[in-house]
mmCIF file of the N, C-alpha and C atoms, coordinates in Angstrom:
data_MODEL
# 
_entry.id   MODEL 
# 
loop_
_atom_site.group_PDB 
_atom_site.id 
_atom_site.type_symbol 
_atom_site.label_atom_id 
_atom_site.label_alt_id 
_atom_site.label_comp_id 
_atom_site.label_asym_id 
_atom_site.label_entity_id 
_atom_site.label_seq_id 
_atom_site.pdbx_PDB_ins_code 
_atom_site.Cartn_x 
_atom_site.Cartn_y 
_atom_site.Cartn_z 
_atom_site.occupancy 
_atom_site.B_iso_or_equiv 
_atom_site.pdbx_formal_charge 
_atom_site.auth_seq_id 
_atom_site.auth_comp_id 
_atom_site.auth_asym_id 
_atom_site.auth_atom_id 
_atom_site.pdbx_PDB_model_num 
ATOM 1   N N  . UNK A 1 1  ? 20.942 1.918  25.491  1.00 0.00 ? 1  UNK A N  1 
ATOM 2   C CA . UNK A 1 1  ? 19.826 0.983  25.441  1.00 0.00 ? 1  UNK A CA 1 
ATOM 3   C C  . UNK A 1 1  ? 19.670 0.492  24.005  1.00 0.00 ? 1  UNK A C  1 
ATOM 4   N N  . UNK A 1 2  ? 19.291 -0.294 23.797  1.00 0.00 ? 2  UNK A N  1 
ATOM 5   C CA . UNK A 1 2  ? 19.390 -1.543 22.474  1.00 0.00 ? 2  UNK A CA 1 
ATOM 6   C C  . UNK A 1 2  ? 18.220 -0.898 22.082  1.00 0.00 ? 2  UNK A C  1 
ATOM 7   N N  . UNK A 1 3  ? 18.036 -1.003 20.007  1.00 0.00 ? 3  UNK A N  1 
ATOM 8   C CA . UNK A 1 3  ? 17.043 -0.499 19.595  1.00 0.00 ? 3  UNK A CA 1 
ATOM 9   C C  . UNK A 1 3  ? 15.947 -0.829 19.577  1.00 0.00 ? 3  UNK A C  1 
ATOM 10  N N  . UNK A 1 4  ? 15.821 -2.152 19.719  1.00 0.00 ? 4  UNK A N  1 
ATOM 11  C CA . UNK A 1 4  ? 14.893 -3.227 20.152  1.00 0.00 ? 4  UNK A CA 1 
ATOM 12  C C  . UNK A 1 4  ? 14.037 -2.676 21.164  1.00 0.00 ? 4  UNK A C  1 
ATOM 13  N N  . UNK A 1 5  ? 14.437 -2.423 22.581  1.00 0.00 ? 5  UNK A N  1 
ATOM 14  C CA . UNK A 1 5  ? 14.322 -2.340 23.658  1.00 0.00 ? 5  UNK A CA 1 
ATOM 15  C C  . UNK A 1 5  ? 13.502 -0.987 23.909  1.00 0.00 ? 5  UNK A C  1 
ATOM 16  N N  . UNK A 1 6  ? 14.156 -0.085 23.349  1.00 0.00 ? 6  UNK A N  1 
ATOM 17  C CA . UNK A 1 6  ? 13.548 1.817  22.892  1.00 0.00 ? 6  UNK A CA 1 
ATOM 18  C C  . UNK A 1 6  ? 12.057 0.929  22.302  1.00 0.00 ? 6  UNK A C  1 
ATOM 19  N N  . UNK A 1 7  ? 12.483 0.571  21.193  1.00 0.00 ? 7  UNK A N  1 
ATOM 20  C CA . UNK A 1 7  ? 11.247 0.430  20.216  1.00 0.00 ? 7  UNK A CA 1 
ATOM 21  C C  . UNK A 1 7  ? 10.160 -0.327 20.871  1.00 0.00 ? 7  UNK A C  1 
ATOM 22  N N  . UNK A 1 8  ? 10.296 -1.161 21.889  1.00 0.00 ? 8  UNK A N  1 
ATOM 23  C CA . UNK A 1 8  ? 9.099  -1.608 22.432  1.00 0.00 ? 8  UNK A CA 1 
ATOM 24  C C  . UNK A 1 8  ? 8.417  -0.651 23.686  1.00 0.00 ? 8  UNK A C  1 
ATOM 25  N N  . UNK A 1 9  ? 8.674  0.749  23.846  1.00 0.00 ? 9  UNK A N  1 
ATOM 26  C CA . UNK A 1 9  ? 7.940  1.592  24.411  1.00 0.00 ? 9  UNK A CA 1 
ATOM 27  C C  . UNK A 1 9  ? 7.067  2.400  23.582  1.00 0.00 ? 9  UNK A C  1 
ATOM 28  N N  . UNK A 1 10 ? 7.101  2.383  22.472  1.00 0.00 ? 10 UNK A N  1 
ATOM 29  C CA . UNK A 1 10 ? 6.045  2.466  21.256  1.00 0.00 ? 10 UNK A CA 1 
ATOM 30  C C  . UNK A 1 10 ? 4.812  1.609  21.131  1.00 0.00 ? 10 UNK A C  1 
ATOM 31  N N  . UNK A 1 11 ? 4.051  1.757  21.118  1.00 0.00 ? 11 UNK A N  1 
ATOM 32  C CA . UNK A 1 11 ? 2.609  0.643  20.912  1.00 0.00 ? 11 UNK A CA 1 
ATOM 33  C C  . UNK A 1 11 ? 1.579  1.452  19.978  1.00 0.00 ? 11 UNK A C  1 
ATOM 34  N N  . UNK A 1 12 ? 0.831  0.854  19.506  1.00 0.00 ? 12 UNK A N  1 
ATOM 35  C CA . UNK A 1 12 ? -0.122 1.301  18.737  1.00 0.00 ? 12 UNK A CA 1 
ATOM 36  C C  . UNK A 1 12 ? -1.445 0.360  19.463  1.00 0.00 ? 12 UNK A C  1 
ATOM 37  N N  . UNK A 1 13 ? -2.168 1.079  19.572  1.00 0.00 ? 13 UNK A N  1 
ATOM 38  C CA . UNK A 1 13 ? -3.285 0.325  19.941  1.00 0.00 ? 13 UNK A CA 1 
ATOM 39  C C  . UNK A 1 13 ? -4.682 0.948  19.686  1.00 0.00 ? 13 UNK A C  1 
ATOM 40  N N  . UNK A 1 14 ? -5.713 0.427  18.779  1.00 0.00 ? 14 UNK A N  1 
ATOM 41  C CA . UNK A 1 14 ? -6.651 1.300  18.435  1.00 0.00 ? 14 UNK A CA 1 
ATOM 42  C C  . UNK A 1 14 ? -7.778 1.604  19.860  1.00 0.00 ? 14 UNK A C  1 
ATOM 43  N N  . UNK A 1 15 ? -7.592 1.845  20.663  1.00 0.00 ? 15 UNK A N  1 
ATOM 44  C CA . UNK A 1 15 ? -7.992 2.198  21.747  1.00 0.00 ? 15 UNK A CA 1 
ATOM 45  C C  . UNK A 1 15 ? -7.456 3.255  21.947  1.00 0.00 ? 15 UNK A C  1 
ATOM 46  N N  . UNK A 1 16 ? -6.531 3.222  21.970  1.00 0.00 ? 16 UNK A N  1 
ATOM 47  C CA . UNK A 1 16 ? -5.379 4.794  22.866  1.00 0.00 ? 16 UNK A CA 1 
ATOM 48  C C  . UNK A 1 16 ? -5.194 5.821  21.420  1.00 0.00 ? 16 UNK A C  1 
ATOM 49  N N  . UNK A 1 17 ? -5.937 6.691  21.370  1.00 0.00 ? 17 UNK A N  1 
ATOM 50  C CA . UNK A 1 17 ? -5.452 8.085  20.273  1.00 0.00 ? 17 UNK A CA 1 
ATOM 51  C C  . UNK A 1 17 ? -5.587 7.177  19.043  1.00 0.00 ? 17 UNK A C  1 
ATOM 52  N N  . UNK A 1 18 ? -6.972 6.999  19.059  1.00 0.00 ? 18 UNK A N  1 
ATOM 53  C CA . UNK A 1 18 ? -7.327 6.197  17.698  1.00 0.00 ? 18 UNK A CA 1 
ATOM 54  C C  . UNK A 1 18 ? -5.802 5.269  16.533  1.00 0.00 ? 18 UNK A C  1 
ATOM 55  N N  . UNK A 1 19 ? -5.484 4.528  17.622  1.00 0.00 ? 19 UNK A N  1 
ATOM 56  C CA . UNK A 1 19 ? -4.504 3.904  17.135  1.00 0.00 ? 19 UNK A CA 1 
ATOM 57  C C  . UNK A 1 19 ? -2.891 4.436  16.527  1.00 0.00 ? 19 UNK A C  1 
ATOM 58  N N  . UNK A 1 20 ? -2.850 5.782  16.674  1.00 0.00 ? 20 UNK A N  1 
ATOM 59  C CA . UNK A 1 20 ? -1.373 6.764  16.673  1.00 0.00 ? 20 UNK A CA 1 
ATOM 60  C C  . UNK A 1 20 ? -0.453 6.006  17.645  1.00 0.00 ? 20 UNK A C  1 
ATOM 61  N N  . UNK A 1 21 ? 0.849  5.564  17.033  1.00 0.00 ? 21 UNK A N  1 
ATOM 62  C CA . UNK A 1 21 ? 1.961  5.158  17.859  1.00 0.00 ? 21 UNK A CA 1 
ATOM 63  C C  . UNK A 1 21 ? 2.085  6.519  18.759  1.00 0.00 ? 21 UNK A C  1 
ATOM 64  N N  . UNK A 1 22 ? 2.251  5.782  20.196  1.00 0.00 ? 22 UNK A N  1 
ATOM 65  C CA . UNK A 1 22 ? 2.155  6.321  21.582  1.00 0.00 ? 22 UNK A CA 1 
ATOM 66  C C  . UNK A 1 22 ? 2.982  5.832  22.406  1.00 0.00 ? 22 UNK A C  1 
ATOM 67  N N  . UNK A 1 23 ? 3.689  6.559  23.118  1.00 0.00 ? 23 UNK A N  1 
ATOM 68  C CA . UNK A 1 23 ? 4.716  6.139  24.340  1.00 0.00 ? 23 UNK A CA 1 
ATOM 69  C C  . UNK A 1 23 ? 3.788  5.145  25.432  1.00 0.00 ? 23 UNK A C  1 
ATOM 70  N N  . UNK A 1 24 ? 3.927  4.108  25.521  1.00 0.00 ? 24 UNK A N  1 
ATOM 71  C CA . UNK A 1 24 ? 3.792  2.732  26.045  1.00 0.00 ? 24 UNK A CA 1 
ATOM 72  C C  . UNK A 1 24 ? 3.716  3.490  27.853  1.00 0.00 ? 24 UNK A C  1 
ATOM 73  N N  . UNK A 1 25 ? 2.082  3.331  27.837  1.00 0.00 ? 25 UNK A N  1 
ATOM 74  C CA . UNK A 1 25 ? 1.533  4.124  29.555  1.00 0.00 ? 25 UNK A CA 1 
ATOM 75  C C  . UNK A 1 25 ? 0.983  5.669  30.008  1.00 0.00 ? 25 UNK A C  1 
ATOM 76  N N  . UNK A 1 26 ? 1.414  5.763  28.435  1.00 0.00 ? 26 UNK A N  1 
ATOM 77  C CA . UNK A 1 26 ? 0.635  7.729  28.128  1.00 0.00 ? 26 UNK A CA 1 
ATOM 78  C C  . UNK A 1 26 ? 0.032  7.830  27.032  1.00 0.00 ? 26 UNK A C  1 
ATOM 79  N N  . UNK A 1 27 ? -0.617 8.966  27.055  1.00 0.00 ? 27 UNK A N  1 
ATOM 80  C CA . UNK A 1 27 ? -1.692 9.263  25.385  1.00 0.00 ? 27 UNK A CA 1 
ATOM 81  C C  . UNK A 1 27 ? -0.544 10.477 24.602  1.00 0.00 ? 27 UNK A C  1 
ATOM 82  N N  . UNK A 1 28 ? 0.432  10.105 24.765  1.00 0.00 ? 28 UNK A N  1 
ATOM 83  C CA . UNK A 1 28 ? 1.914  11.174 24.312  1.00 0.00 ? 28 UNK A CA 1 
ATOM 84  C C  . UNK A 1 28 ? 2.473  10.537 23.171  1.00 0.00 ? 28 UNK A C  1 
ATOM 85  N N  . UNK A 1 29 ? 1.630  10.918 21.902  1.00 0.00 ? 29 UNK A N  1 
ATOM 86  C CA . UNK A 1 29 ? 1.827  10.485 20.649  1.00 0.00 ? 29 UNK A CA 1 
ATOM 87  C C  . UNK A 1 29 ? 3.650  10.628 20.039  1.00 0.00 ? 29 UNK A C  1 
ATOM 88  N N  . UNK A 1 30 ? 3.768  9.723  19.556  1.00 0.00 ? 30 UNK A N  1 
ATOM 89  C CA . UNK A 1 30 ? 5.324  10.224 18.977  1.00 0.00 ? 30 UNK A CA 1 
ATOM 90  C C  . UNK A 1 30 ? 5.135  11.410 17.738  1.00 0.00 ? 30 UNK A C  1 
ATOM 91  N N  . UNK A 1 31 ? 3.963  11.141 17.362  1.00 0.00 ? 31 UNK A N  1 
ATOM 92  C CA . UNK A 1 31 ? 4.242  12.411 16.717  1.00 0.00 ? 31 UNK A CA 1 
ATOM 93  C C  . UNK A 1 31 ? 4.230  13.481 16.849  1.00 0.00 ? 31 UNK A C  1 
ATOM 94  N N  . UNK A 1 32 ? 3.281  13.841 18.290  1.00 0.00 ? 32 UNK A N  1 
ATOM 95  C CA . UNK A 1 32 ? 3.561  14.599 19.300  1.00 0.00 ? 32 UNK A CA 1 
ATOM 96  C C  . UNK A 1 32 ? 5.063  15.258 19.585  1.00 0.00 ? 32 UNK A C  1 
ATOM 97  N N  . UNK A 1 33 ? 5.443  14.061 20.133  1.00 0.00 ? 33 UNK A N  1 
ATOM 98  C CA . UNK A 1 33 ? 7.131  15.070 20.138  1.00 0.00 ? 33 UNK A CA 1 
ATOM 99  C C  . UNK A 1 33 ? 7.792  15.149 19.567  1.00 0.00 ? 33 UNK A C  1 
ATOM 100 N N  . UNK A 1 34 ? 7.940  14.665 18.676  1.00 0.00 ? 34 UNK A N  1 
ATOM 101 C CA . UNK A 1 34 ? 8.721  15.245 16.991  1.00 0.00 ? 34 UNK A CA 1 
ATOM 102 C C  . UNK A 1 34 ? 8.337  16.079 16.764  1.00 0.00 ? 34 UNK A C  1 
ATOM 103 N N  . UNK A 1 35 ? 6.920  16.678 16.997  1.00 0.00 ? 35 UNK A N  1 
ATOM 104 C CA . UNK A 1 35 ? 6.490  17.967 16.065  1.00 0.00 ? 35 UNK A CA 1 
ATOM 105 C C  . UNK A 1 35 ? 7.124  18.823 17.658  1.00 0.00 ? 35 UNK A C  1 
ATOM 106 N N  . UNK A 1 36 ? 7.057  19.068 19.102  1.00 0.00 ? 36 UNK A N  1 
ATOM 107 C CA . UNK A 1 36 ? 7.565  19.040 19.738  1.00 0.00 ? 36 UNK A CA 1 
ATOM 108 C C  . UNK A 1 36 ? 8.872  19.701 19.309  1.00 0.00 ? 36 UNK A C  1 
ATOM 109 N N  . UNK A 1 37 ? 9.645  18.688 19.388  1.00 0.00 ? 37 UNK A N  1 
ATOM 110 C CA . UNK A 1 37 ? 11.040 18.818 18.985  1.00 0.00 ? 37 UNK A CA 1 
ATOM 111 C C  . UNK A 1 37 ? 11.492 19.797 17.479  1.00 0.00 ? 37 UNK A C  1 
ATOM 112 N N  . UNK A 1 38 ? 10.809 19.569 16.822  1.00 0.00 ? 38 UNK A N  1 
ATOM 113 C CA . UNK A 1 38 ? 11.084 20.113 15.618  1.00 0.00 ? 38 UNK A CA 1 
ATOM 114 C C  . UNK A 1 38 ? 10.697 21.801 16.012  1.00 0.00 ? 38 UNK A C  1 
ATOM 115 N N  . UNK A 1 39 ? 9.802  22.191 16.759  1.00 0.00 ? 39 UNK A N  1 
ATOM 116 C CA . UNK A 1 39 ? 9.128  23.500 16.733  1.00 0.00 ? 39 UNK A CA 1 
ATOM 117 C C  . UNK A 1 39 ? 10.347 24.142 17.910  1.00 0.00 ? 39 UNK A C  1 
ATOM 118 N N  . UNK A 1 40 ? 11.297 23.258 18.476  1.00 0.00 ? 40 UNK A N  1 
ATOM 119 C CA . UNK A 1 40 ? 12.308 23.679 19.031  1.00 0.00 ? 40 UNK A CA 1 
ATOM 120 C C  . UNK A 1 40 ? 12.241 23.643 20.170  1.00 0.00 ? 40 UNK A C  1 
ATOM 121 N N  . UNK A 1 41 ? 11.491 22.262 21.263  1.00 0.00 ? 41 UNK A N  1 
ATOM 122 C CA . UNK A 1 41 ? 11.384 22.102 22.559  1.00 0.00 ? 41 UNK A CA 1 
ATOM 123 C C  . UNK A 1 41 ? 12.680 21.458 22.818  1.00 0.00 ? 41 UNK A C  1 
ATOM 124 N N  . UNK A 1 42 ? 13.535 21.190 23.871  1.00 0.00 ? 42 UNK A N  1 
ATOM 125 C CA . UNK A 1 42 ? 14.541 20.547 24.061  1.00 0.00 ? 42 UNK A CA 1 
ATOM 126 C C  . UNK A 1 42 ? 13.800 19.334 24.752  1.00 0.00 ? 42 UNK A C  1 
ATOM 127 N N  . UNK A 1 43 ? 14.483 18.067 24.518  1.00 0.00 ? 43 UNK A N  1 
ATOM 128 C CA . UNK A 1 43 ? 14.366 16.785 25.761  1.00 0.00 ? 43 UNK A CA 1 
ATOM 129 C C  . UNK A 1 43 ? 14.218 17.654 27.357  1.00 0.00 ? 43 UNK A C  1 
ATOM 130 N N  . UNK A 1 44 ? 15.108 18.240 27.550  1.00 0.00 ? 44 UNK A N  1 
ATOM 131 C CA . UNK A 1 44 ? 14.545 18.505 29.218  1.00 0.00 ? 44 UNK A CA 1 
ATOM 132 C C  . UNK A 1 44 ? 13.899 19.259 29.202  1.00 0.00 ? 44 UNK A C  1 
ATOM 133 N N  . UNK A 1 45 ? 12.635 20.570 28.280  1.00 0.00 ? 45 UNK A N  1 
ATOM 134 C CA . UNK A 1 45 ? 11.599 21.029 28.290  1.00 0.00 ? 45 UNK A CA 1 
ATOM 135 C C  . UNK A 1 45 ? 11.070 20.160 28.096  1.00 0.00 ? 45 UNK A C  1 
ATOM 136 N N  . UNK A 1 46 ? 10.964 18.902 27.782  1.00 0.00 ? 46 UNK A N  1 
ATOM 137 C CA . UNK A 1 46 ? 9.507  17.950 27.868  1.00 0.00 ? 46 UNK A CA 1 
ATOM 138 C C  . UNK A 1 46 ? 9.920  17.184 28.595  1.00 0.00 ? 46 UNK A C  1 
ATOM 139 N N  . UNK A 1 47 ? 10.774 16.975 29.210  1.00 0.00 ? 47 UNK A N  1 
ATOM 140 C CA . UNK A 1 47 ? 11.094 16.205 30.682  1.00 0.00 ? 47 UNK A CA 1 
ATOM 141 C C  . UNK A 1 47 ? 10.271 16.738 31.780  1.00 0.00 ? 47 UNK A C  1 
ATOM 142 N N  . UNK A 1 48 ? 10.425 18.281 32.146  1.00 0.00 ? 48 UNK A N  1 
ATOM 143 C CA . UNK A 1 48 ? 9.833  18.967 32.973  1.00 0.00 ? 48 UNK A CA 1 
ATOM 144 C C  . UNK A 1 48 ? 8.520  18.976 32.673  1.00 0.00 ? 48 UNK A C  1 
ATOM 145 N N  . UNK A 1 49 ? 8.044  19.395 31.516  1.00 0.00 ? 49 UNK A N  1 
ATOM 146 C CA . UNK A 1 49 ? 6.585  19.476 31.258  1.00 0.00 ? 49 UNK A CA 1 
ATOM 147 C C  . UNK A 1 49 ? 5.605  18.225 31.567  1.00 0.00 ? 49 UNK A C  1 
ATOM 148 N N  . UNK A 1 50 ? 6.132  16.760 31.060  1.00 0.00 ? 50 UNK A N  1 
ATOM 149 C CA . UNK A 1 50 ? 5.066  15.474 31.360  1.00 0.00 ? 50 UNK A CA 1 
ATOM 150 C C  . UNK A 1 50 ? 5.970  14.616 32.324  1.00 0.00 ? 50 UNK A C  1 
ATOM 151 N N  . UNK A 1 51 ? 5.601  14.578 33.502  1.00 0.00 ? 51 UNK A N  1 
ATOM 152 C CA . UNK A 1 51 ? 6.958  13.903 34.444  1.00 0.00 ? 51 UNK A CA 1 
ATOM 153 C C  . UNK A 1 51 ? 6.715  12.376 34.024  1.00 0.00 ? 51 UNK A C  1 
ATOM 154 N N  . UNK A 1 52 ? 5.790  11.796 33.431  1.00 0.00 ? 52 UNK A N  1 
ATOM 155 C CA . UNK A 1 52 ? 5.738  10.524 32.954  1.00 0.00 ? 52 UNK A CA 1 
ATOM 156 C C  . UNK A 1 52 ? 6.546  10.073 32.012  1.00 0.00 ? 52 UNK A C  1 
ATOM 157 N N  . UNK A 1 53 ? 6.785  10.905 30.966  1.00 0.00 ? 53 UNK A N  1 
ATOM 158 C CA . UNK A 1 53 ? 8.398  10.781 30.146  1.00 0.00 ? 53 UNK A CA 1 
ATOM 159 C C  . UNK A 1 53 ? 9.662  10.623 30.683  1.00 0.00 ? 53 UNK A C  1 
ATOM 160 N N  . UNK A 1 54 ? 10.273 9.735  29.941  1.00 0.00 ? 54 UNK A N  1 
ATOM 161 C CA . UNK A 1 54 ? 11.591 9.682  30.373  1.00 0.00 ? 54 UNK A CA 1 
ATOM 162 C C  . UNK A 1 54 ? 12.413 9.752  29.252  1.00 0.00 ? 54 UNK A C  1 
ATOM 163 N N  . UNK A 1 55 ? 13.457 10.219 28.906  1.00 0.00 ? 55 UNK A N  1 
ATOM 164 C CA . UNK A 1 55 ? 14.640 10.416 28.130  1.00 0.00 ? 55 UNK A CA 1 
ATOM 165 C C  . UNK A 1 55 ? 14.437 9.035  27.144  1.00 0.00 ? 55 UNK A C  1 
ATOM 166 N N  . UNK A 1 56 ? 14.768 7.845  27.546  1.00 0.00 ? 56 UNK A N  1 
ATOM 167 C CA . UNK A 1 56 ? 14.468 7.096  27.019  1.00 0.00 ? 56 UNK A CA 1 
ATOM 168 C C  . UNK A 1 56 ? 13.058 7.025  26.266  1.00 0.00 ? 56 UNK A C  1 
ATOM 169 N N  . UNK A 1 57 ? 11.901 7.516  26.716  1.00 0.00 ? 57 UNK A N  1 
ATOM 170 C CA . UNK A 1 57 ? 11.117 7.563  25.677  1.00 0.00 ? 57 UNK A CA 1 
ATOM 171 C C  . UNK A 1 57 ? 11.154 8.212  24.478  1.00 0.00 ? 57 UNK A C  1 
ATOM 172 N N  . UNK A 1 58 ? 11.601 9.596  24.808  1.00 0.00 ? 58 UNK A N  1 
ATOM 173 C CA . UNK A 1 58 ? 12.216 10.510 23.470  1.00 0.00 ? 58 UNK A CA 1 
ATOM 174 C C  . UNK A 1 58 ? 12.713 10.197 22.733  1.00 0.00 ? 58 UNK A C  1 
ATOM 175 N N  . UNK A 1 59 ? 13.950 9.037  23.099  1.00 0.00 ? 59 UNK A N  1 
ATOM 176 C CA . UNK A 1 59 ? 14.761 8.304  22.296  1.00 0.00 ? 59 UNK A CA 1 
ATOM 177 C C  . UNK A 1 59 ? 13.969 7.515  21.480  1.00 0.00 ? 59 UNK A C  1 
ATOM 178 N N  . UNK A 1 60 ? 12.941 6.687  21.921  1.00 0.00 ? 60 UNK A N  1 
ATOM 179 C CA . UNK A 1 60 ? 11.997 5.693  21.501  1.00 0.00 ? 60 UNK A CA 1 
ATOM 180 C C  . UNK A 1 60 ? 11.784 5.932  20.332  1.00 0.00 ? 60 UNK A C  1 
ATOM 181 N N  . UNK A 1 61 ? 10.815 7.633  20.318  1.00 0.00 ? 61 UNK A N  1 
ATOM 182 C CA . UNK A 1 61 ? 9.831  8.107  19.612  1.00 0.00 ? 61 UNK A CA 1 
ATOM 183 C C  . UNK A 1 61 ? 11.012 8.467  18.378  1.00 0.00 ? 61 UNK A C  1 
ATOM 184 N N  . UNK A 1 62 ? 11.809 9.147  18.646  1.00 0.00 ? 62 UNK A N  1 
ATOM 185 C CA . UNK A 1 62 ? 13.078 9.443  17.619  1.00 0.00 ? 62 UNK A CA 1 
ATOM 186 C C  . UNK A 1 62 ? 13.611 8.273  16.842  1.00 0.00 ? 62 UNK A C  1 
ATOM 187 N N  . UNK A 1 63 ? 13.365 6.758  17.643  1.00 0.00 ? 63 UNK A N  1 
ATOM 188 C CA . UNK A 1 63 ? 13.960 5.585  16.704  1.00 0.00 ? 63 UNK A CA 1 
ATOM 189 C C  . UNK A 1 63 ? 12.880 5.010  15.672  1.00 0.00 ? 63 UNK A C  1 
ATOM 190 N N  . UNK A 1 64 ? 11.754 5.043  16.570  1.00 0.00 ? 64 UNK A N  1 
ATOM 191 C CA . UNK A 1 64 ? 10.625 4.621  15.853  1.00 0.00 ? 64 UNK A CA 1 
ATOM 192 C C  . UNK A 1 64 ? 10.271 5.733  14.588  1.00 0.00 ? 64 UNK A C  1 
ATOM 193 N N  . UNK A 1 65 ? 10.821 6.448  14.512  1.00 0.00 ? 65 UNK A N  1 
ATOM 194 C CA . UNK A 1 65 ? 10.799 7.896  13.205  1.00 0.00 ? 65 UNK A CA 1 
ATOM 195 C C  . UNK A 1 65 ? 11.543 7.129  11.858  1.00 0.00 ? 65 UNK A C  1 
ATOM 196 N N  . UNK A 1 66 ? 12.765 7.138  12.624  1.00 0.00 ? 66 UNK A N  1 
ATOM 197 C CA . UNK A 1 66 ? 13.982 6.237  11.786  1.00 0.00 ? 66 UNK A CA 1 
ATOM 198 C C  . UNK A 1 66 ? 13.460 5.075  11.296  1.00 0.00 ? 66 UNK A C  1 
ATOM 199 N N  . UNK A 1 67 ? 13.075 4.586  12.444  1.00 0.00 ? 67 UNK A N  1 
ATOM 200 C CA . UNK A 1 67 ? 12.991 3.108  10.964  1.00 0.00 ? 67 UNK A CA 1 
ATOM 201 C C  . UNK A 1 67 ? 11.043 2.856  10.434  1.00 0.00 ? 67 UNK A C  1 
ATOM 202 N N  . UNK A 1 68 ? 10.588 4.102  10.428  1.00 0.00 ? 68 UNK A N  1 
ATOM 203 C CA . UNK A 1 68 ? 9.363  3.978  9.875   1.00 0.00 ? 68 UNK A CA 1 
ATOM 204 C C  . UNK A 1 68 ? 9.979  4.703  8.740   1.00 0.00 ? 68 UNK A C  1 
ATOM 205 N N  . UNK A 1 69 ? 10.707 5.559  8.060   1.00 0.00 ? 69 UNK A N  1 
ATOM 206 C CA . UNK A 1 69 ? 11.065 6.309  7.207   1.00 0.00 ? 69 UNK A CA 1 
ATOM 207 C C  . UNK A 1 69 ? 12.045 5.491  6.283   1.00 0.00 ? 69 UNK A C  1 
ATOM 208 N N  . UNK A 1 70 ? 12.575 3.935  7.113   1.00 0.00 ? 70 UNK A N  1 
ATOM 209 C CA . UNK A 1 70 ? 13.794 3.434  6.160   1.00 0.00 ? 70 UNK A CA 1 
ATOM 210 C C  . UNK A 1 70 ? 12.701 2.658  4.985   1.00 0.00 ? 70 UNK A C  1 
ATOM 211 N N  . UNK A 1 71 ? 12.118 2.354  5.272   1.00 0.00 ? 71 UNK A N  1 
ATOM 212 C CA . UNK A 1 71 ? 10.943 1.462  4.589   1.00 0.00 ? 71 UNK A CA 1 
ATOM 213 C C  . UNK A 1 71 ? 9.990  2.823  3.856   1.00 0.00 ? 71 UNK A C  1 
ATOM 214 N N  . UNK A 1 72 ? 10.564 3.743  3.633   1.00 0.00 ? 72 UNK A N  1 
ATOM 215 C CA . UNK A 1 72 ? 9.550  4.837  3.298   1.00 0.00 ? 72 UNK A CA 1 
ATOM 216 C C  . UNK A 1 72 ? 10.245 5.723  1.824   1.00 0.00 ? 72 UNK A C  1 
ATOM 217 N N  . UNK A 1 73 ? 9.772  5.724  0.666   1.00 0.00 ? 73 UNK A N  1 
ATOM 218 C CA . UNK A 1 73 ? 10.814 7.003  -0.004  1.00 0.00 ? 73 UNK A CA 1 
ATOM 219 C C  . UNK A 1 73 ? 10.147 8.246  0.183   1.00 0.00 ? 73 UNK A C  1 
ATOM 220 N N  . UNK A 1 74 ? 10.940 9.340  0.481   1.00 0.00 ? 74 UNK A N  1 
ATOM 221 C CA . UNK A 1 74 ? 11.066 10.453 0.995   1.00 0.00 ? 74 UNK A CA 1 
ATOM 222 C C  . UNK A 1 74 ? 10.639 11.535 -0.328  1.00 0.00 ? 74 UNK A C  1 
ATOM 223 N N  . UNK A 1 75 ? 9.856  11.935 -0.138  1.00 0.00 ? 75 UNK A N  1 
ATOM 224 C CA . UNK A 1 75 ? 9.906  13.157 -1.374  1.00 0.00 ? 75 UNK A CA 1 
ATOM 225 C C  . UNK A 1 75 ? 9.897  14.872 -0.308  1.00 0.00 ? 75 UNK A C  1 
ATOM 226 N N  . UNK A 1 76 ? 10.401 15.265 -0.946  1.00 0.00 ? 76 UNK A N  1 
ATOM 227 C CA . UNK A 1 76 ? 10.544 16.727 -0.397  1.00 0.00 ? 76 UNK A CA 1 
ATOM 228 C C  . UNK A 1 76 ? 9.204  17.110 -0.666  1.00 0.00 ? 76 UNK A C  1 
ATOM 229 N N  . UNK A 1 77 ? 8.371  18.238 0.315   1.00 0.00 ? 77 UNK A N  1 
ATOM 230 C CA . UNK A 1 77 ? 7.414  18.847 0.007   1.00 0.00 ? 77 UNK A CA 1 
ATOM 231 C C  . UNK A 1 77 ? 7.854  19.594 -1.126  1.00 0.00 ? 77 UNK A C  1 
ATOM 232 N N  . UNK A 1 78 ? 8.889  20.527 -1.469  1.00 0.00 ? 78 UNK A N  1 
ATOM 233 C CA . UNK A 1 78 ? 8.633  21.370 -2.748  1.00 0.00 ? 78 UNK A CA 1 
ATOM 234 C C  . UNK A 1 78 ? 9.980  21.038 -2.939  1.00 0.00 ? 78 UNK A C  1 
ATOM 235 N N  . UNK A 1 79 ? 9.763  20.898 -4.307  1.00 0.00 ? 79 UNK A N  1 
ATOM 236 C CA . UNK A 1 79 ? 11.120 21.108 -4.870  1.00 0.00 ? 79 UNK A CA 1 
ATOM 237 C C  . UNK A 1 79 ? 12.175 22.233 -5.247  1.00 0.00 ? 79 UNK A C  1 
ATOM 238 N N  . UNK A 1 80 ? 13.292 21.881 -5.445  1.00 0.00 ? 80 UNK A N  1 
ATOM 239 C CA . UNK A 1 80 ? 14.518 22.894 -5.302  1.00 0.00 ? 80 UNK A CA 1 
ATOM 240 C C  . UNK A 1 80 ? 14.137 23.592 -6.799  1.00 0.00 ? 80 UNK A C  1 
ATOM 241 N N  . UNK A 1 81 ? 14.414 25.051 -6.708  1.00 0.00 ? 81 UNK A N  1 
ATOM 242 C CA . UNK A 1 81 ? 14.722 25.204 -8.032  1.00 0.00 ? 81 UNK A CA 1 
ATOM 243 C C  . UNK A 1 81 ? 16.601 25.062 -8.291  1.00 0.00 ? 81 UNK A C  1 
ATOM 244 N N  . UNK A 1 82 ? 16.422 24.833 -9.297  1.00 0.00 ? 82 UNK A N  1 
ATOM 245 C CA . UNK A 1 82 ? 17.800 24.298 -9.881  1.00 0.00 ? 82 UNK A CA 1 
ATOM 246 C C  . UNK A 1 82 ? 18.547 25.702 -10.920 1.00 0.00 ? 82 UNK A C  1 
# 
């Protein structure tokens, strides 16, 4: 699926979760499943868990990460010691 296409199941709308980008038809914040994902859920543990998700949304929330971060500089919370 085209990135375009992912990315328009993302919406922000200050109505829905005080305006937090949200999977387009649920209150299932993307940052929701990144933090999700990161704490070590797999795509098909949150497949099973919200049957309103679809694979493709995961994908969504994962693209919409990417290109909110390309436009972003990155600082590490702590730095390395050297």
């Amino acid at each position: 699926m085209a990135n375009g296409m992912l990315l328009a199941r993302i919406i922000l709308d200050p109505k829905v979760m005080t305006g937090q980008p949200v999977i387009k038809g649920t209150r299932l914040t993307v940052q929701f499943i990144l933090r999700s994902l990161a704490q070590g859920a797999t795509m098909e543990s949150l497949l099973e868990e919200y049957s309103s998700l679809s694979r493709e949304d995961i994908l969504a929330c994962l693209e919409y990460a990417s290109k909110t971060l390309e436009d972003t500089t990155f600082m590490p919370m702590a730095a390395e010691a050297a």
